[in-house]
N, C-alpha and C positions, 0 to 999 in steps of 0.2 A: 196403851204403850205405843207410842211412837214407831212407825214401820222405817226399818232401814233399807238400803238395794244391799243385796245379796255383799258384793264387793268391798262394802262400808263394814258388815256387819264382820265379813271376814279381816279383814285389816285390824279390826278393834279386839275382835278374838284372842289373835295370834300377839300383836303387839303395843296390845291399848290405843297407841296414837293419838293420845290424850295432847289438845292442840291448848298452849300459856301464851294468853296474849298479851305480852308487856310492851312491846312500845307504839302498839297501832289495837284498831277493834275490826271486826271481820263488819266491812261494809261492799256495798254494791260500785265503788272507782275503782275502774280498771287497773291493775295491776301487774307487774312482772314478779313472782316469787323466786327468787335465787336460793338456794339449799346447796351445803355438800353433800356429797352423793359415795356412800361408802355398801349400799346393796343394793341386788336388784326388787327389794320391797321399796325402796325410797319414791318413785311415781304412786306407784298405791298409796302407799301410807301420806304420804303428805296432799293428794287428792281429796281422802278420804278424810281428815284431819279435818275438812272445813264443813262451814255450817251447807245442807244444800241446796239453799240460794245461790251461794257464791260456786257450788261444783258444777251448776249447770250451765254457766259462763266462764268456768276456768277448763283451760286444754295441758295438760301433762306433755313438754315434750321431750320424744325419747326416740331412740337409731331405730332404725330401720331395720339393720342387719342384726337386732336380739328381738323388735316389735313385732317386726313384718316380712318374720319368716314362715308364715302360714300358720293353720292348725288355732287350738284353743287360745294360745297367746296372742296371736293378730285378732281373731276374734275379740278379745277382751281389747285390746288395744280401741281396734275402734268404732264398737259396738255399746260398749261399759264407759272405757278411757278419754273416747272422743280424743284422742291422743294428735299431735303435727309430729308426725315422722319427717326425720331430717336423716341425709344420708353422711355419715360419715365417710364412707371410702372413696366420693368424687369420686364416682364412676364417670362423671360427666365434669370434665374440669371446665367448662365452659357455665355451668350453674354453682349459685349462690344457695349455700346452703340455710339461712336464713331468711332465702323467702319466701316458705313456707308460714318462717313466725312474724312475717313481713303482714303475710297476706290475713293470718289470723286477730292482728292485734287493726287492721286498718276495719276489720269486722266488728270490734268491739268486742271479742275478747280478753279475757287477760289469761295468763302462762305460766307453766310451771316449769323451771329450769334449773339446770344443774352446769354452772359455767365451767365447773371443771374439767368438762367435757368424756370422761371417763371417772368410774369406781376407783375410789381410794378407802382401802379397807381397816382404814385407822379411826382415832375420834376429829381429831382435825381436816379441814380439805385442802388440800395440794393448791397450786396456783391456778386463776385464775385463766381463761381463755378469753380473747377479746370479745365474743358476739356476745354478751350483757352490756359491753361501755357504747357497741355501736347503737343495738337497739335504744339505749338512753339518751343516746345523740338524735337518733332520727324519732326518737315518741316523750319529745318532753314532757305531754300530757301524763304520762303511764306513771304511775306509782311504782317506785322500784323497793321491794318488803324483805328485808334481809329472812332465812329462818336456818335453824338448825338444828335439827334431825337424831335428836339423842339415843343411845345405845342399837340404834338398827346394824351398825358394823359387827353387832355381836349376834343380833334374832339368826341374821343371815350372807354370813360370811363368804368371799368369793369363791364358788366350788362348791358350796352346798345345795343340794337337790333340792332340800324345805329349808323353812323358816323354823328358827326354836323359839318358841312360844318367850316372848320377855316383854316388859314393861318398857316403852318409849314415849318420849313426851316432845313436843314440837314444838320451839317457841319460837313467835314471829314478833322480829324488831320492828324499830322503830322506818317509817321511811327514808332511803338513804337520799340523803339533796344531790342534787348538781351542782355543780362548780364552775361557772364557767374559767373556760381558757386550760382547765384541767388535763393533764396528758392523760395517756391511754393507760399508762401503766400506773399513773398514781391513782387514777381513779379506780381499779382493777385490785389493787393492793386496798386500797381505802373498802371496798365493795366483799372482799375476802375476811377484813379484819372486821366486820361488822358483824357478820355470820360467828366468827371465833371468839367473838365478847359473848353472844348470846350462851358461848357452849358454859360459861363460868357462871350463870345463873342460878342463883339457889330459892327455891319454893318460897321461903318467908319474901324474897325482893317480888317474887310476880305477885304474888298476894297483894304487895303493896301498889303494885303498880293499877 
């Protein structure tokens, strides 16, 4: 039997994260994964979701002020997570909070992201934040992989201590193109509705895919 790491084995436990790959296949090109982000299982589970080839070149990133407030969570953050802590509260209004995934993807990483920039604890994701259309402007190269993160708003809902044990599945679309000449905001909304096609996906359509 195949050895999992400890993190994988628990993610799969608690909520399957059984990963439907319909409109791309889990290869080694760099990528940006977009997801809505409705718990705080959503970095795990969709880390853990990939085959780990791809985990040991993919970085989850996630705030600072839930990551990288000390104790076992920071630990796991970026010891397990290998995680780019970004700060949201511009402590530092003079720094850019994306250069962090600046400096990661010029490494040849690729990323896990949640553009909505905070938990929305429904099945759909809220709007869009810009730092996905900017990274897409400055890393043409990077494959931008829409995915969307089924029933984890229910495992573990905002306020919950643990996770309830439920069935979720991951499926990662298709790559989303560029546009040129594209505004910020139609490609932002185009980038959101890609993610919300995939929530309508039914088991016999990935089968086929």
């Amino acid at each position: 039997m195949k050895f999992l790491p400890p993190l994988v084995w628990l993610a799969r436990l608690l909520v399957g994260a059984y990963p439907r790959w319909i409109g791309c296949s889990p290869t080694a090109a760099q990528r940006i994964y977009f997801a809505n982000h409705s718990s705080h299982m959503d970095t795990l589970v969709l880390w853990a979701s990939l085959p780990a080839a791809l985990r040991a070149n993919t970085r989850p990133v996630a705030a600072r002020d839930y990551w990288g407030r000390g104790g076992l969570r920071q630990k796991i953050a970026e010891e397990e997570l290998n995680v780019v802590l970004i700060d949201r509260a511009r402590e530092d209004s003079s720094a850019d909070p994306l250069d962090p995934l600046r400096a990661a993807l010029d490494h040849g990483f690729s990323l896990i992201i949640f553009p909505e920039g905070t938990r929305t604890p429904q099945p759909l994701p809220g709007p869009f934040k810009s730092g996905l259309y900017r990274l897409a402007q400055e890393f043409p190269q990077v494959e931008l992989i829409p995915v969307y993160l089924d029933n984890l708003h229910r495992s573990m809902p905002k306020g919950a201590l643990l996770p309830v044990p439920i069935i979720s599945t991951l499926r990662f679309g298709a790559p989303l193109a560029r546009i040129e000449g594209e505004s910020r905001e139609a490609f932002l909304e185009r980038a959101r509705a890609a993610v919300i096609a995939l929530s309508s996906e039914r088991p016999q359509a990935e089968a086929a895919a």
